[in-house]
DSSP file (Angstrom, degrees, kcal/mol; ACC not computed):
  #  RESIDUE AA STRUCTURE BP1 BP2  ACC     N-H-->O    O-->H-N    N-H-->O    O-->H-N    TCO  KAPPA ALPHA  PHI   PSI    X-CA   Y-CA   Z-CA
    1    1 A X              0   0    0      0, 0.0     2,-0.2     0, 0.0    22,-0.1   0.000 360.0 360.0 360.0 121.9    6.5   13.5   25.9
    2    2 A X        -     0   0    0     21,-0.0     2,-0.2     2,-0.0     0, 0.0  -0.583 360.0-172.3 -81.1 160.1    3.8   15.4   24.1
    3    3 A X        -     0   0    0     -2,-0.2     2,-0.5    11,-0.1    11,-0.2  -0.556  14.8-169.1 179.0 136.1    2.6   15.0   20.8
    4    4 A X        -     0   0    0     -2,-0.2     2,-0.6     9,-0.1     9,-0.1  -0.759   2.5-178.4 -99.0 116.6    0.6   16.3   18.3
    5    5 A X        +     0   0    0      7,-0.5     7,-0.4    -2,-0.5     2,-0.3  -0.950  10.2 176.6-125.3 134.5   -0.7   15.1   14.6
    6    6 A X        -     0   0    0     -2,-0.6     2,-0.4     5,-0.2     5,-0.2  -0.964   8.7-166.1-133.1 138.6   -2.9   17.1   12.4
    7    7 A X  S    S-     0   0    0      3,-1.4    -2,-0.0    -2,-0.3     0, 0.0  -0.938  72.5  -9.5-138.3 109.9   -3.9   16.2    9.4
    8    8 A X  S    S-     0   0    0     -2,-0.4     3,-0.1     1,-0.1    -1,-0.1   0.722 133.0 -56.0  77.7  31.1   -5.6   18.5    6.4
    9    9 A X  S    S+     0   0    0      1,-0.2     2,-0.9     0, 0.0    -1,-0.1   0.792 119.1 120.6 100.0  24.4   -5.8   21.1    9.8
   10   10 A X        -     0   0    0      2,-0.0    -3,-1.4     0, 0.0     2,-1.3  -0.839  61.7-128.7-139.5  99.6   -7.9   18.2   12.0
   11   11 A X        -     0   0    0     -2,-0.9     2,-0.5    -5,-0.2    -5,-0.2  -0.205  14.0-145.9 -47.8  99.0   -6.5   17.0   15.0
   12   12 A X        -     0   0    0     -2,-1.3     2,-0.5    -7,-0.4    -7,-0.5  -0.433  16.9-133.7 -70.2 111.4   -6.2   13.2   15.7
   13   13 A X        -     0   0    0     -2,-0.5     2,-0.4    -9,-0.1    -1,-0.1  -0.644  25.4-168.1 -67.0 115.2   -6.6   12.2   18.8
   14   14 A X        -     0   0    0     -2,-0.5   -11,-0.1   -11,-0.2    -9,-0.0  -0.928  20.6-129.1-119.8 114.7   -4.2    9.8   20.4
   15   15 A X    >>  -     0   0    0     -2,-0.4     4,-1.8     1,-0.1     3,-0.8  -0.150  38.7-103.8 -51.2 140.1   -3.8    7.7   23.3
   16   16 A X  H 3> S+     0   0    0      1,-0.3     4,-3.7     2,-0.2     5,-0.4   0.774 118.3  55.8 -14.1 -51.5   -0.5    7.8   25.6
   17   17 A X  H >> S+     0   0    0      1,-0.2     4,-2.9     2,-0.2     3,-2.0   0.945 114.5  32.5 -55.8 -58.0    0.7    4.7   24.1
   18   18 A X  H <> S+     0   0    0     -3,-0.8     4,-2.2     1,-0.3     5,-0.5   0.956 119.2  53.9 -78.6 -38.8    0.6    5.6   20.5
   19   19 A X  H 3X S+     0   0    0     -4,-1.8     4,-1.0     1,-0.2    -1,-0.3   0.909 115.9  40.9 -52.3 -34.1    1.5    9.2   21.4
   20   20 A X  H XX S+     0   0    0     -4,-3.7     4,-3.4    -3,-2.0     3,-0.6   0.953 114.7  50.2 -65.9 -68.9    4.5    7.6   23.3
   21   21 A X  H 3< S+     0   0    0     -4,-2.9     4,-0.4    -5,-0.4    -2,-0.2   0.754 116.4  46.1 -35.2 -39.5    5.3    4.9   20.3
   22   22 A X  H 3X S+     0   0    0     -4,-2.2     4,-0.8    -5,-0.3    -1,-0.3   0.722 114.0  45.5 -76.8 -39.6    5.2    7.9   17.7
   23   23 A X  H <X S+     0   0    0     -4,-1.0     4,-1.2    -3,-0.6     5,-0.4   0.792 109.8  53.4 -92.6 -14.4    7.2   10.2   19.5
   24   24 A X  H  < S+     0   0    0     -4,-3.4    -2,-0.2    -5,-0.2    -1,-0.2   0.853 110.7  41.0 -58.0 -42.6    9.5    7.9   20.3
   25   25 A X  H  > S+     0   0    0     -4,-0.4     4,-0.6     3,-0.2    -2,-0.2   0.577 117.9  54.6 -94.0  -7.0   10.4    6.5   16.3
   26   26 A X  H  X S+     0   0    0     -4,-0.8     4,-2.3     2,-0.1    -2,-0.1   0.833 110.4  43.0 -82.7 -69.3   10.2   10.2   15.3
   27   27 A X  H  X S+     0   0    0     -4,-1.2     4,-2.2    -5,-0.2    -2,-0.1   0.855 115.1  47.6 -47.1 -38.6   12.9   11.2   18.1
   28   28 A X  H  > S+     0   0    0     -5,-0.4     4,-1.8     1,-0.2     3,-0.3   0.974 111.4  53.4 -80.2 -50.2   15.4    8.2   17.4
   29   29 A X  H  < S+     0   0    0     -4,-0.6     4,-0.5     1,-0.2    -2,-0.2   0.827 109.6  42.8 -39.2 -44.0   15.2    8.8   13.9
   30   30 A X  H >< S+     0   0    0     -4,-2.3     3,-1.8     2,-0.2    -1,-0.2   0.893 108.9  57.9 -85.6 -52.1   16.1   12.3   14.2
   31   31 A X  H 3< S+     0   0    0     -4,-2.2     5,-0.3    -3,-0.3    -2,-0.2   0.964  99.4  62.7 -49.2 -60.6   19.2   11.6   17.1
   32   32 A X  T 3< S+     0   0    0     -4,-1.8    -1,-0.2     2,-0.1    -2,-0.2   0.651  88.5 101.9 -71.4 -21.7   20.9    9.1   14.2
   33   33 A X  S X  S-     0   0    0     -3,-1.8     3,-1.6    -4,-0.5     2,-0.6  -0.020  86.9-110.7 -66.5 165.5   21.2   12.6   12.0
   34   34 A X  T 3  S+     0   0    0      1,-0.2    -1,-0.2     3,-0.0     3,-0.1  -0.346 102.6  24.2 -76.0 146.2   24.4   14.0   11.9
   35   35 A X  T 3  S+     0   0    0     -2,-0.6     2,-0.5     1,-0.2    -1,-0.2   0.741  94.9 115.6  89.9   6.9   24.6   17.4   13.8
   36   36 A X    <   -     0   0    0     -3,-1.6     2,-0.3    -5,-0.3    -1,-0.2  -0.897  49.8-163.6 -99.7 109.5   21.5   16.4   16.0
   37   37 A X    >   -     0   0    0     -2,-0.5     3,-1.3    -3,-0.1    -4,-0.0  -0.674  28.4-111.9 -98.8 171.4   22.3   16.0   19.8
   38   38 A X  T 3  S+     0   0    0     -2,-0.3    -1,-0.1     1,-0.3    -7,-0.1   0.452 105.2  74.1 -69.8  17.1   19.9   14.0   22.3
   39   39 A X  T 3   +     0   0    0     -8,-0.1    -1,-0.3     0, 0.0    -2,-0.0   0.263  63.5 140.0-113.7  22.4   19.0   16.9   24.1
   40   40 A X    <   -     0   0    0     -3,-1.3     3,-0.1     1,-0.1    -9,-0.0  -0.242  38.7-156.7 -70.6 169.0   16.7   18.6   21.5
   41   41 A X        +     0   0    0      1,-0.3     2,-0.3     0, 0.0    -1,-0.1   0.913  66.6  11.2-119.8 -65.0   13.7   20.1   22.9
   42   42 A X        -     0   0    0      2,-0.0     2,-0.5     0, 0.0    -1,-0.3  -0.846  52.3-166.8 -97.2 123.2   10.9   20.3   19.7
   43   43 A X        -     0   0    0     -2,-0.3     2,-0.3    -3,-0.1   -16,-0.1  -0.976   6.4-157.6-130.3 151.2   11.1   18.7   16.7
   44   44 A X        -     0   0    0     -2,-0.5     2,-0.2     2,-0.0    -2,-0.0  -0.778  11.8-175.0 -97.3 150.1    8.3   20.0   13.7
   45   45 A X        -     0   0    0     -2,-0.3     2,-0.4     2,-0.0    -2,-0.0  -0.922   2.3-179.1-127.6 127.3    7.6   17.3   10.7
   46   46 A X        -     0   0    0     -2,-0.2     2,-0.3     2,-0.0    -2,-0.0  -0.997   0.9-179.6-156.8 110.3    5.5   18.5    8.1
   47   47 A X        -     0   0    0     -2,-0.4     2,-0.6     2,-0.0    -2,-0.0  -0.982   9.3-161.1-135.1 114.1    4.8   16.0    5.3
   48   48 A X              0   0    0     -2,-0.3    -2,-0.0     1,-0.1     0, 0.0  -0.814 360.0 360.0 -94.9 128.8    2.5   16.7    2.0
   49   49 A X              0   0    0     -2,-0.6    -1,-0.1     0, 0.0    -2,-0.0   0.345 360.0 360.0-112.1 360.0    1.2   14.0    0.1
């Protein structure tokens, strides 16, 4: 699993674990919606504060 956060255009660097841990609570979340099946390939999140 890859995975990438930037934030305000500035990459954060992250080790496996957390890269794992993140994509992981991102991914289950996203299976529970309706119409989602477990075989998706990319998902984008895009969040403005």
């Amino acid at each position: 699993m890859e995975v990438e956060l930037i934030i305000d255009g500035e990459k954060v660097v992250m080790n496996d674990f957390v890269q794992k841990m993140l994509g992981n609570m991102v991914g289950g979340a996203v299976e529970t919606l309706h119409g989602v099946e477990g075989d998706w390939k990319e998902v984008s999140l895009k969040i403005k504060h």
